[in-house]
C-alpha positions, 0 to 999 in steps of 0.5 A: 507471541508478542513478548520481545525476547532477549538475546541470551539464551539463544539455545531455548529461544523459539524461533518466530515462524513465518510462513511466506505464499507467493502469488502469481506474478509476485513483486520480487523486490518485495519478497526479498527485501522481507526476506532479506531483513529475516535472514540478517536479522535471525543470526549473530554472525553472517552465516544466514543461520535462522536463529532467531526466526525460521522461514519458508516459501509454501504453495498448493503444490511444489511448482515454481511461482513466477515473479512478474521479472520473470523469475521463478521460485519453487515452494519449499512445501505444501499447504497440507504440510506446512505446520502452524506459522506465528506469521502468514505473509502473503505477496502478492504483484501483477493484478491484471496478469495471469489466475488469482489466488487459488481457493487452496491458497484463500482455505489455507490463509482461512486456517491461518487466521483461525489458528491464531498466526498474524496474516501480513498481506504485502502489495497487492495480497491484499486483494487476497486477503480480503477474497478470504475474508479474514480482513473484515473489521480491520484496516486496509493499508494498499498502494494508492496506485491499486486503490480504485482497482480494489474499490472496484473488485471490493465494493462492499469494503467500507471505504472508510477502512482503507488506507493509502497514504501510509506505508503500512498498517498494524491493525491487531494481527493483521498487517497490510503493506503497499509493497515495494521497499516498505516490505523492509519496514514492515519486516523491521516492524514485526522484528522489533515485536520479538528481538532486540533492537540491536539485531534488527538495526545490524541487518537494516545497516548491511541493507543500507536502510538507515531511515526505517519508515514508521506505519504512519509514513507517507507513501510516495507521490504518484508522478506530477506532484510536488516530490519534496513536500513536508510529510503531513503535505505529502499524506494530505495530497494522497488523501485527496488523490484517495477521494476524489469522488467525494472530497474530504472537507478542510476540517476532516482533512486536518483530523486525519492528518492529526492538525488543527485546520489552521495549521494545514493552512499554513503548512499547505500555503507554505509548501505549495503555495496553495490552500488545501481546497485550491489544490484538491480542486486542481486534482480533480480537474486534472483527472476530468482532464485525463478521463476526457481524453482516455475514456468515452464517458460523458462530461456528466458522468465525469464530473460526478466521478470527480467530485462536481455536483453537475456538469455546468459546475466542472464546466466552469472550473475547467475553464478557469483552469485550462481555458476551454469547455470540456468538450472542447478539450475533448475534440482537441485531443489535448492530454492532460499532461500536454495542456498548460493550465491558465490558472494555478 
């Protein structure tokens, strides 16, 4: 299934089938950007034949799935007649909206997997990916937006395991994605296994995508940090925001990061003006600041889940930055958005 294959002959060339289950209140721009990139990719010309590669949407049943825009597409067939897919994509959008996957569509991805189909999971399909239990032993790429809401619905997932700092991850016949414009990427990533580069670089040029993002490309910031970073910076950052509960040491950091620490000094120091651990520790009182103000916990109960050994330890770094206790903050009502620290 993983041999490139050529474009001559391109009467006895297989197809390479792909099989696409849409989740309720699925993300339409990531289904139609991988859809897209198939379609371009599949044929010599610009009649959308599929050529090279075959595609189809399927559902329990033939009823509509409607995306979280509103739209809605109907399956093309049923699980029971599906056939065998070299590929189970699964999209997934809205997690705090409308059922979860049916235990139809978790036996189908099941099957999936024991008949040998590499299972995609794009956004938050994931989540059903993992319900199905066909993720065990493999890496887990997940929008770092989502990835509380995962940790919270998947305790026993080794955190270890996840992955929210790049874009995608290919871990053996298991692809997992953050969604959005990175399902072109990953589209672009299993294309590239099987047909030439040429026909892939074709359908990304008529999409206007001329920078391809690799797996190992950082996922976007969350608003509030610095936009235009240096990639490894940007990664770095996202690790932080992914542990904050427990932080990562300077040495882990650099070692996932594949950088000596003293490089990510320097890296860190020349793109932010900060140390990596300064600007860790401002993440995490940053969140405490938001947590004061958006939830009823305690300041105990914060400061643990914000990566400080007591109360009385959040308590003196919250004064260096905001210039007030914590409770203080709290009875003032001050966003953290609104609050202008004293301290950087």
């Amino acid at each position: 299934m993983n041999n490139r294959r050529g474009d001559s002959g391109a009467g006895t060339r297989r197809q390479i089938r792909f099989g696409i289950v849409l989740l309720a209140n699925f993300t339409l721009t990531a289904f139609s950007g991988f859809v897209d990139l198939l379609r371009l990719a599949s044929d010599e010309g610009d009649s959308s034949k599929p050529v090279r590669c075959a595609w189809s949407v399927i559902g329990e049943t033939l009823t509509p799935v409607r995306a979280s825009c509103g739209i809605q597409i109907a399956p093309w067939t049923t699980y029971d007649d599906a056939g065998v897919f070299d590929y189970v994509v699964v999209v997934g959008g809205l997690l705090h909206s409308g059922p979860p996957a049916s235990e139809a569509t978790l036996q189908f991805i099941r099957r999936a997997a024991d008949d040998s189909a590499t299972i995609v999971g794009i956004c938050t399909g994931v989540f059903a990916l993992t319900r199905a239990g066909v993720m065990r032993g493999y890496r887990i790429c997940l929008s770092w937006f989502h990835y509380w809401d995962f940790v919270e619905r998947f305790p026993r997932v080794d955190e270890s395991s996840l992955v929210a700092d790049r874009v995608f991850m290919i871990d053996r016949r298991r692809i997992t994605c953050s969604g959005g414009r990175a399902s072109i990427d990953v589209a672009a990533a299993i294309l590239l296994r099987h047909i030439d580069t040429s026909a892939v670089q074709k359908a990304l040029r008529i999409l206007l995508v001329d920078d391809v993002q690799k797996g190992n490309a950082p996922q976007p910031h969350p608003p509030g940090l610095k936009p235009a970073a240096h990639p490894k910076v940007k990664r770095a950052i996202l690790l932080m925001e992914q542990h904050i509960e427990r932080p990562l040491s300077l040495h882990e950091l650099a070692r996932r990061l594949e950088m000596s620490p003293r490089q990510l000094q320097r890296l860190f120091k020349a793109e932010t003006g900060e140390a990596p651990l300064t600007y860790a520790r401002h993440i995490r009182i940053r969140t405490a600041a938001w947590l004061l103000t958006s939830s009823d916990r305690t300041v105990a109960q914060i400061a643990s889940t914000c990566g400080f050994s007591d109360a009385s330890h959040l308590g003196r770094d919250f004064r260096k930055q905001y210039g007030m206790s914590p409770n203080a903050y709290r009875v003032c009502g001050v966003t953290a958005v609104e609050a202008v620290p004293v301290a950087n």
